[in-house]
N, C-alpha and C positions, 0 to 999 in steps of 0.2 A: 529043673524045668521052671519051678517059681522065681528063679529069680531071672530068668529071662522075663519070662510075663513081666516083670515088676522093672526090669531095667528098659524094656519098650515099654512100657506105659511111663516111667520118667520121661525118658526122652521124647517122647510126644506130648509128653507137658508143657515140657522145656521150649520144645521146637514150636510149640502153638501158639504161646508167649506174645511172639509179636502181633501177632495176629489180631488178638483181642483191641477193640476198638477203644477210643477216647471217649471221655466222659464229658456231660456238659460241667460239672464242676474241676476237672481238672480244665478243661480249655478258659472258663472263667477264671480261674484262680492266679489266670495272666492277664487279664485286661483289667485297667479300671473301669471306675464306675465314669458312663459316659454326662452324669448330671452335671449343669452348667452352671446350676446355683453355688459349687465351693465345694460337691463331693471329694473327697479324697480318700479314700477306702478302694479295695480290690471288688473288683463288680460281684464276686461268690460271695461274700460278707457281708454286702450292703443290701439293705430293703429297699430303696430308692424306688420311685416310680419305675424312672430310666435305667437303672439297673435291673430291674425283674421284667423290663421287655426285653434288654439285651440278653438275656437269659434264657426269654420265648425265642430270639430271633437263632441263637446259638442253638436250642433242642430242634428248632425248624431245619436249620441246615444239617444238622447229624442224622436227622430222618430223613434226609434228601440222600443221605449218603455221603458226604462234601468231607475230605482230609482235616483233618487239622490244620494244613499249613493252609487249605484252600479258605477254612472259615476266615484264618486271622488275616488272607487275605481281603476277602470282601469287608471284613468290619475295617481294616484298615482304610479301605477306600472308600468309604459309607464315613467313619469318626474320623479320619486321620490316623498319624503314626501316635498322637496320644493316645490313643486308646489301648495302649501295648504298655503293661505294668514294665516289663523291661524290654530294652531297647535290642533291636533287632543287629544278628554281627554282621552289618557291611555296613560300606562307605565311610561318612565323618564317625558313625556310633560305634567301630571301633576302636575309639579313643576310648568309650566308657572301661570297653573287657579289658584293657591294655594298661588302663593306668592304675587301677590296683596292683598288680604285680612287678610293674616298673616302680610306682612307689617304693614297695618292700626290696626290691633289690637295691636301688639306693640309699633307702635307708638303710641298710643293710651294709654298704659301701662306709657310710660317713661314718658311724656306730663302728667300723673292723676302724677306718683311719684313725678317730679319733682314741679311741683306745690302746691303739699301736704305739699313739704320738705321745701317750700318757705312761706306757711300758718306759719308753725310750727316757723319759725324763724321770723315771725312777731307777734305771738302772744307772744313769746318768749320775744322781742323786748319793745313790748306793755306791758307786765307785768313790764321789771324791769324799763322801762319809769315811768310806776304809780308806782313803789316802789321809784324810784329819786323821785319822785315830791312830795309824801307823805315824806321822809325825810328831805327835802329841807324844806316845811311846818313844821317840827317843831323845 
């Protein structure tokens, strides 16, 4: 009987999970800091004037109620798409997610060819070694 009790109460932990709201410091911890004078720091880090209203404006809307994706909507139409420490996946800004990985795969390419081509020239190498040495030998 206890470990029922104990395997529903997991599972409605589990299951409640999503549930539980955002924070104003995780949703900060994606925008920068909106200051014009040369901030560059993540707006949760920085003391900034403009940083610590963007931070009043973000606890206003989490009290209104407002998603996650709704805040970063309004700041983005309020600062622009700067104000997104990273870049959002559609349109052109999915060159940003794509070309990390496309890098490594070609490097990854050049790194197998070049190496293969380097195999190829020492076995190359190694045969007509043993063809001298077997001549030499007779």
């Amino acid at each position: 009987m206890i470990y029922k009790i104990i395997a529903i109460l997991f599972f409605m932990t589990v299951l409640a999970m999503p549930v539980i709201a955002v924070t104003e410091e995780e949703i900060t911890s994606n925008l920068n800091c909106p200051d014009v004078g040369g901030c560059t720091m993540i707006a949760a880090d920085c003391s900034c004037e403009s940083a610590l209203e963007l931070k009043g404006k973000v606890r206003a809307m989490l009290d209104q109620g407002l998603s996650q994706k709704q805040i970063y909507d309004r700041l983005t139409a309020e600062y622009g798409r700067e104000i997104l420490a990273t870049p959002p996946k559609e349109g052109f800004d999915w060159i940003v997610w794509l070309a990390l990985p496309a890098g490594i795969i070609v490097g990854g390419v050049v790194v197998y060819k070049i190496s293969r081509k380097k195999m190829d020239e020492d076995e190359i190498f190694e045969y007509e070694y043993q063809k001298f040495l077997q001549e030499r030998e007779k």
